[in-house]
matplotlib code that plots the C-alpha trace (Angstrom):
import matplotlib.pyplot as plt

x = [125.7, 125.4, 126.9, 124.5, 121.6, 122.6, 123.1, 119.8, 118.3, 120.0, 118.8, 115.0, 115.6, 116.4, 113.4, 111.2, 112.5, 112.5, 108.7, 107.9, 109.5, 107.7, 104.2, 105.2, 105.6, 102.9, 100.3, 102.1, 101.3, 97.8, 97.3, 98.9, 97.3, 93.6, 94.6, 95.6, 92.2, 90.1, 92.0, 91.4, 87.6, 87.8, 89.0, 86.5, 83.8, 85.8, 86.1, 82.4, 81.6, 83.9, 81.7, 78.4, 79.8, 80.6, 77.6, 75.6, 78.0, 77.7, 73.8, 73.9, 75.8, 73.8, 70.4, 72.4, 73.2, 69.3, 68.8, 71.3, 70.0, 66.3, 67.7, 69.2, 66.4, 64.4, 66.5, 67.1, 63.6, 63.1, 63.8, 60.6, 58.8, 59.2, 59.4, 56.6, 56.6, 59.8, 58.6]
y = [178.4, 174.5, 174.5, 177.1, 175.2, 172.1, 174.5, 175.4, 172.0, 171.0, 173.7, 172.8, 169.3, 170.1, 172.6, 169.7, 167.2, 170.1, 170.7, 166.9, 166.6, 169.4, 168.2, 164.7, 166.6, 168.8, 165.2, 163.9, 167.5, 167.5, 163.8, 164.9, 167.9, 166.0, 163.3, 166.0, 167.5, 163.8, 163.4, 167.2, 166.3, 163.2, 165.3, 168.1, 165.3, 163.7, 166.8, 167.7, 164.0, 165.0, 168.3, 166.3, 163.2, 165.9, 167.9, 164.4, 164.1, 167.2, 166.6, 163.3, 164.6, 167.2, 164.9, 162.6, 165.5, 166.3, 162.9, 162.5, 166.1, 164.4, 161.1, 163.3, 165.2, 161.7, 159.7, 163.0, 163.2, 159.4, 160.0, 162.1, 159.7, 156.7, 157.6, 156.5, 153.1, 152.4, 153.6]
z = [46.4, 46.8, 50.2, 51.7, 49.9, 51.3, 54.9, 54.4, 53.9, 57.0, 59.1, 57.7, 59.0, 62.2, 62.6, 61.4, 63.8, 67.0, 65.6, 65.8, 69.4, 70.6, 68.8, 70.9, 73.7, 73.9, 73.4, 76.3, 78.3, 77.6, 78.7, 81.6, 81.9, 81.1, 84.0, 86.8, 85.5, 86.4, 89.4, 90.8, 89.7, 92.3, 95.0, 94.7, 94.8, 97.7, 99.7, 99.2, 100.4, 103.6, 103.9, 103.4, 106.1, 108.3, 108.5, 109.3, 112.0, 113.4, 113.0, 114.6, 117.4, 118.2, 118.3, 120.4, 122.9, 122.8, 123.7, 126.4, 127.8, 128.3, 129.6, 131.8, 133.1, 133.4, 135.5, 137.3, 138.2, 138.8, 142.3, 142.5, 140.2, 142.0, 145.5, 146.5, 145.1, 147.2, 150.5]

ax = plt.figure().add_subplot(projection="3d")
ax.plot(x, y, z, "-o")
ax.set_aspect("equal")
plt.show()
């Protein structure tokens, strides 16, 4: 009776250091788990900074192109304009 009391006791130990590893374990997971969180967080706000950048840039780029267009059509016609001032 003694020994399988004293078995028992043993096997409680055990379970109660397993539980205490695991409980160690499982803080260390969900400080993982809440960094991996933050730094997914700073990506999402990177990559909607990347959307926002790119959308001025395609913006930008397509005033420019308006602008280069009408420069275009003025020196074009700058001939014409100033013909008569040459001759």
């Amino acid at each position: 009776m003694r020994e399988k009391i004293h078995e028992l006791e043993k096997l409680i130990n055990s379970s109660v250091s397993i539980i205490k590893k695991l409980e160690q374990e499982n803080e260390l997971l969900l400080k993982q788990s809440d960094s991996l969180e933050k730094e997914r967080d700073k990506t999402n706000k990177g990559a909607a900074k990347t959307r926002e950048f790119k959308d001025w840039r395609q913006k930008v780029k397509k005033k420019l192109s308006k602008i280069c267009i009408k420069i275009e059509k003025a020196s074009s016609r700058q001939d014409e304009l100033f013909t008569d001032y040459g001759e």
